[in-house]
C-alpha positions as CSV (number, residue, x, y, z in Angstrom):
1,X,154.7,12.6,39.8
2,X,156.0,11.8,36.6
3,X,154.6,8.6,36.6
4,X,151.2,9.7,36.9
5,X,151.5,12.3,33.7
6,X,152.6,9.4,31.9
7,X,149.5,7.3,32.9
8,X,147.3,10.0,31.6
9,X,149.4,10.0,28.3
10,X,148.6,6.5,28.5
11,X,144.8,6.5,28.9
12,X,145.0,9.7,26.6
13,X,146.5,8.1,23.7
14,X,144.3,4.5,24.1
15,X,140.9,5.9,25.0
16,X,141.8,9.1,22.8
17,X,142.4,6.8,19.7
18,X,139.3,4.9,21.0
19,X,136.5,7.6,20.8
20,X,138.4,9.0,17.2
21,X,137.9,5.7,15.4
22,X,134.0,5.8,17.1
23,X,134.0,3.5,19.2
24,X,131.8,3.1,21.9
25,X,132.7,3.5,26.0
26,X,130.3,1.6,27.1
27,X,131.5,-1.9,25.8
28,X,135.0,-1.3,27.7
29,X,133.1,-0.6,30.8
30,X,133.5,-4.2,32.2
31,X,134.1,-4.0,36.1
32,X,133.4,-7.9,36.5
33,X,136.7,-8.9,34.1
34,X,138.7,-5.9,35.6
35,X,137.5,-7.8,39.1
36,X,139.0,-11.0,37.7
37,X,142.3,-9.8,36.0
38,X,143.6,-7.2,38.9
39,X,142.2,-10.0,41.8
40,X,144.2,-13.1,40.3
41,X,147.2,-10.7,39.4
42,X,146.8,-9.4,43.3
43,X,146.6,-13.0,44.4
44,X,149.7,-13.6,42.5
45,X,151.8,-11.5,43.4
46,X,151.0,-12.1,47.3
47,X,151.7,-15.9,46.6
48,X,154.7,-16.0,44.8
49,X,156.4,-13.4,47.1
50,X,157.5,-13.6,51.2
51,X,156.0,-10.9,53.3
52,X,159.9,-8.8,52.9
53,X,159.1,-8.7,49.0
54,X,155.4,-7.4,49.3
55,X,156.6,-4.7,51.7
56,X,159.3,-3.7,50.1
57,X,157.6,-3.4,47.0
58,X,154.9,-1.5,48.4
59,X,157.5,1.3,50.2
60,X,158.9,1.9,46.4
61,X,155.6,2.3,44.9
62,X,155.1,4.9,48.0
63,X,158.3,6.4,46.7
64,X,157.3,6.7,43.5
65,X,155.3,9.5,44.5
66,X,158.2,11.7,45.9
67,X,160.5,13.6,43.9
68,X,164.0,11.5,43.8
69,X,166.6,12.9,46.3
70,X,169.5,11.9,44.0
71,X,170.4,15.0,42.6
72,X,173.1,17.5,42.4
73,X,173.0,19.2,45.4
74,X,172.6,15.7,47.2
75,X,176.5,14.6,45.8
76,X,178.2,17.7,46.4
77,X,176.7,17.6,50.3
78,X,178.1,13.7,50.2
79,X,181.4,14.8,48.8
80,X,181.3,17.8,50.8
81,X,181.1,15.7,53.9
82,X,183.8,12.8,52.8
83,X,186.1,15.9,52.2
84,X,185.6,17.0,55.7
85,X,185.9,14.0,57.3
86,X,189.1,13.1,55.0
87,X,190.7,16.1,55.7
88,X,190.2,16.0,59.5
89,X,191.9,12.5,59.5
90,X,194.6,13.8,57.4
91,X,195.2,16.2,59.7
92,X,194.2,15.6,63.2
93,X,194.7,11.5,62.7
94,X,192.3,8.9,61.8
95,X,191.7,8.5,65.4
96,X,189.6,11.6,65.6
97,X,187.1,10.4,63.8
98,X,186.2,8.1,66.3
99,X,183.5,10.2,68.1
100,X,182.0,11.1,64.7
101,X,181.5,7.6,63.1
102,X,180.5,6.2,66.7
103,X,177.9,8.8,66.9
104,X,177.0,10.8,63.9
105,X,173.8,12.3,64.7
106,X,176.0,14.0,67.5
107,X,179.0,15.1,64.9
108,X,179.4,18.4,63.8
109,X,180.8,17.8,60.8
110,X,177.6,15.4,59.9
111,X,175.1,18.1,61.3
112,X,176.2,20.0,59.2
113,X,175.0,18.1,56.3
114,X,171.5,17.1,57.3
115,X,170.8,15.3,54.1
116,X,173.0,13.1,54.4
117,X,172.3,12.2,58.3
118,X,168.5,11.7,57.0
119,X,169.8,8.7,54.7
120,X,170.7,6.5,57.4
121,X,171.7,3.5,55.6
122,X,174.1,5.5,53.8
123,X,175.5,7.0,56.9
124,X,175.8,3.6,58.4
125,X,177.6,3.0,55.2
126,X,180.3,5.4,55.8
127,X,180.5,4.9,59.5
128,X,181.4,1.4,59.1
129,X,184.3,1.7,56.8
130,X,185.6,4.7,58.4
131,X,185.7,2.3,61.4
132,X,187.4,0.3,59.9
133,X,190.0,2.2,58.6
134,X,190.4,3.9,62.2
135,X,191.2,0.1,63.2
136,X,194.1,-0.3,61.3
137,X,194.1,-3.6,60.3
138,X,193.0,-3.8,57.1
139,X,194.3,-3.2,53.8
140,X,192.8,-1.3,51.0
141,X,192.1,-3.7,48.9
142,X,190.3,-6.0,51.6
143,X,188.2,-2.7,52.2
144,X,187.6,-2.3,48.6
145,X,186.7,-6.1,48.2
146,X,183.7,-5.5,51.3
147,X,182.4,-2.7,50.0
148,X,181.8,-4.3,46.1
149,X,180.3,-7.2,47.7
150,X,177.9,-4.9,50.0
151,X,177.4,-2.5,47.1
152,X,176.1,-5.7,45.2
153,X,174.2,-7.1,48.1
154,X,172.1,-3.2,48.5
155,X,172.3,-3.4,44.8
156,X,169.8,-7.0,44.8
157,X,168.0,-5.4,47.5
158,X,166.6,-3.1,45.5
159,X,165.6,-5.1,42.4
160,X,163.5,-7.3,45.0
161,X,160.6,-5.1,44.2
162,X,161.5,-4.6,40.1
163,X,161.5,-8.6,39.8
164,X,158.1,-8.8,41.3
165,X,156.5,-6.4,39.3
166,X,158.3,-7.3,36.4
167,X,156.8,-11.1,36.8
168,X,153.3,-9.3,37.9
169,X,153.5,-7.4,34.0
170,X,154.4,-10.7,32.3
171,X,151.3,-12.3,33.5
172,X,148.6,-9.8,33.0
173,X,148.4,-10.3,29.2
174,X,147.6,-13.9,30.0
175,X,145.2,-13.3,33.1
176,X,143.4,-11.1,30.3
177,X,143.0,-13.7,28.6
178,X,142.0,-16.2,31.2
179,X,139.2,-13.8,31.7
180,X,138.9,-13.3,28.0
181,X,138.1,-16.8,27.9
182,X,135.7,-17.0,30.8
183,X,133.3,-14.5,28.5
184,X,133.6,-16.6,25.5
185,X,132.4,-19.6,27.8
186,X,129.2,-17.5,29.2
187,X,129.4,-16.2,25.6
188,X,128.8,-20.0,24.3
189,X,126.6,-20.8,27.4
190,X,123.8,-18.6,26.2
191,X,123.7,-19.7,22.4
192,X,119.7,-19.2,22.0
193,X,120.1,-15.5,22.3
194,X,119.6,-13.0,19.5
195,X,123.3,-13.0,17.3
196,X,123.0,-8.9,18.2
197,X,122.9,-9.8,22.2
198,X,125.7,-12.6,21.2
199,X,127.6,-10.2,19.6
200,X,127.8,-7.9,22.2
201,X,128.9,-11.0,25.0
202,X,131.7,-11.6,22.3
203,X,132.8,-8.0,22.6
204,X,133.0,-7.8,26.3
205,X,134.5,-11.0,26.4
206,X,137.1,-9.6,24.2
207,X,137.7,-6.6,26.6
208,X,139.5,-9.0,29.0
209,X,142.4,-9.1,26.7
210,X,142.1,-5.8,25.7
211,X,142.5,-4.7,29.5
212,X,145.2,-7.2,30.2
213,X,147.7,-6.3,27.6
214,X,146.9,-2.4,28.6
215,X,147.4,-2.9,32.3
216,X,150.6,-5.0,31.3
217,X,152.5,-2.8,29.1
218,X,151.1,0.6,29.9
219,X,150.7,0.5,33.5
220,X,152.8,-2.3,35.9
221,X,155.7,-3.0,33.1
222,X,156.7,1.3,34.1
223,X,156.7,1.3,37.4
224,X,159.4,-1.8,37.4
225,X,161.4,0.6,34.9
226,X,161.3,3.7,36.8
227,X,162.3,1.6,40.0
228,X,164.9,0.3,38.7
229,X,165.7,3.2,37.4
230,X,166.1,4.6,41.1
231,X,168.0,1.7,42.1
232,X,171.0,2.7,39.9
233,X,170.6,6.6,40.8
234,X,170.6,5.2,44.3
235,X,173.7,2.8,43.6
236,X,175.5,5.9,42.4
237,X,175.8,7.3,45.7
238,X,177.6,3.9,47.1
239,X,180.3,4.3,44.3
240,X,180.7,7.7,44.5
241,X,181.7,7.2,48.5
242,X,183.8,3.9,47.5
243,X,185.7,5.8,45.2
244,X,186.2,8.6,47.8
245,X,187.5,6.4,50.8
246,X,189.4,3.9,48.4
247,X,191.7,7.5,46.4
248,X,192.4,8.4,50.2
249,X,193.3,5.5,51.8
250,X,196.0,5.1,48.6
251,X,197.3,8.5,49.8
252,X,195.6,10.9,47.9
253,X,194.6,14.4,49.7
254,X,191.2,15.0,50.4
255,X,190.6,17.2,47.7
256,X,192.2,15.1,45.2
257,X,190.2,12.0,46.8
258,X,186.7,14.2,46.4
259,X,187.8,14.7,43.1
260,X,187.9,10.9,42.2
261,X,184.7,10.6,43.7
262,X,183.6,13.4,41.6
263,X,184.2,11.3,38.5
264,X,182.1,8.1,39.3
265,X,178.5,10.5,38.5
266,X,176.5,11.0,36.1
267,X,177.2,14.1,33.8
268,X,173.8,15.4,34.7
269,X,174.0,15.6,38.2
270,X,178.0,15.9,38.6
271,X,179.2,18.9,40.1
272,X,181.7,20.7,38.4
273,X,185.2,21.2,40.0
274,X,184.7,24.8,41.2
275,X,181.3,24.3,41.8
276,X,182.4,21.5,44.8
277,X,185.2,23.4,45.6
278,X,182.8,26.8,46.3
279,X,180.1,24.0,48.1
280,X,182.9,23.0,50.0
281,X,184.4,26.3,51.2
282,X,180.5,27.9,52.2
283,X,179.6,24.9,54.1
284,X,183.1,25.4,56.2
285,X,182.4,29.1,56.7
286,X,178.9,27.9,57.6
């Protein structure tokens, strides 16, 4: 949402300034140059990508429209859950967890966190290295090794989509001017006109650049900002669980491990102490 109450503050500011100075809508009203800059920026961005890029871009521009899930109460359910889980090994053996990382829809201690069960990839996440744990022949450093080079591999995953837009930005400004140039020719091509109706081919010639540079900076350059952006939120919640299962497996209780995790966040969404202690206790009277 916020992205679209910054395009207005966009189009506010521009046009705003625009119509103060007294300058006239009608010249900027040029569909056919839009038509050429947003078709061959279109056709660019389908050619130089694979069909994985284009759709993954196009599922984080659908994103962009939801509020982000990455906040406070979302990390103290994840630590919340890696406490239970921890302390259920801790106690009962690392053994019983078996059932719950083979099947977590069917866990209670993920049902109880629905959240968390909604983001499957990071349930998958957690299941895996919890299986791996249970297996017993690993070390924590090995564990700890895997997980930085899958945290890394999700982590350019999800700049897929920033890098294409980011490329899509760079070439507007000179697609505006491709089409800048295409007006100055039809401009040039009609030389016998009156210099009034030759001034006014210049001027919408001159829009092309004008709507290039705007589309550039104002409108595609953000939304590769704001995803990555929600790339690093998103990589936040990787680190946070690393953290976790990495303080426990080097012996640290569950609420000592929790607390580690705890650490890894961002001050405006990290919990404080009691607050995940108090999360903790009503989700186990729950």
């Amino acid at each position: 949402m916020l992205v679209l109450v910054g395009y207005l503050v966009v189009a506010g500011a521009v046009f705003g300034g625009y119509a103060l100075m007294g300058g006239h809508f009608g010249v900027l009203f040029q569909p056919v140059e839009l038509l050429m800059i947003g078709g061959a920026a279109v056709g660019a961005f389908i050619a130089g990508n694979n069909g994985k890029t284009i759709r993954a871009t196009m599922q984080e521009l659908m994103r962009l429209l939801r509020a982000s899930p990455h906040n406070r109460q979302h990390y103290m359910d994840l630590l919340a859950l890696l406490y239970e889980l921890l302390a259920k090994a801790r106690k009962d053996g690392m053994m019983k967890l078996e059932s719950d990382v083979d099947d977590p829809a069917a866990s209670e201690i993920f049902q109880r966190y629905p959240n968390m069960l909604a983001d499957a990839e990071l349930t998958e996440f957690l299941c895996d290295y919890l299986r791996l744990v249970i297996s017993g022949n690993t070390e924590a450093f090995e564990i700890e090794a895997l997980m930085d080079h899958e945290i890394e591999t999700i982590r350019h995953e999800g700049e897929v989509p920033v890098h294409s837009l980011s490329r899509v930005s760079d070439a507007l400004p000179a697609l505006g001017i491709v089409a800048a140039v295409m007006g100055v020719v039809h401009a040039l091509a009609s030389a016998d006109l009156a210099p009034s109706e030759m001034g006014a081919l210049i001027a919408h010639a001159m829009v092309g650049t004008f709507l290039g540079v705007l589309l550039a900076y104002g409108f595609v350059a953000p939304l590769a900002s704001v995803i990555s952006q929600k790339v690093i939120e998103n990589m936040k919640v990787y680190e946070c669980a690393k953290v976790t299962l990495l303080a426990s497996l080097n012996g640290y209780a569950p609420q000592m491990a929790v607390e580690f995790g705890r650490k890894v966040l961002f001050s405006t969404e990290r919990p404080s102490f009691s607050e995940l202690d108090g999360h903790v206790r009503e989700v186990k009277a729950r």
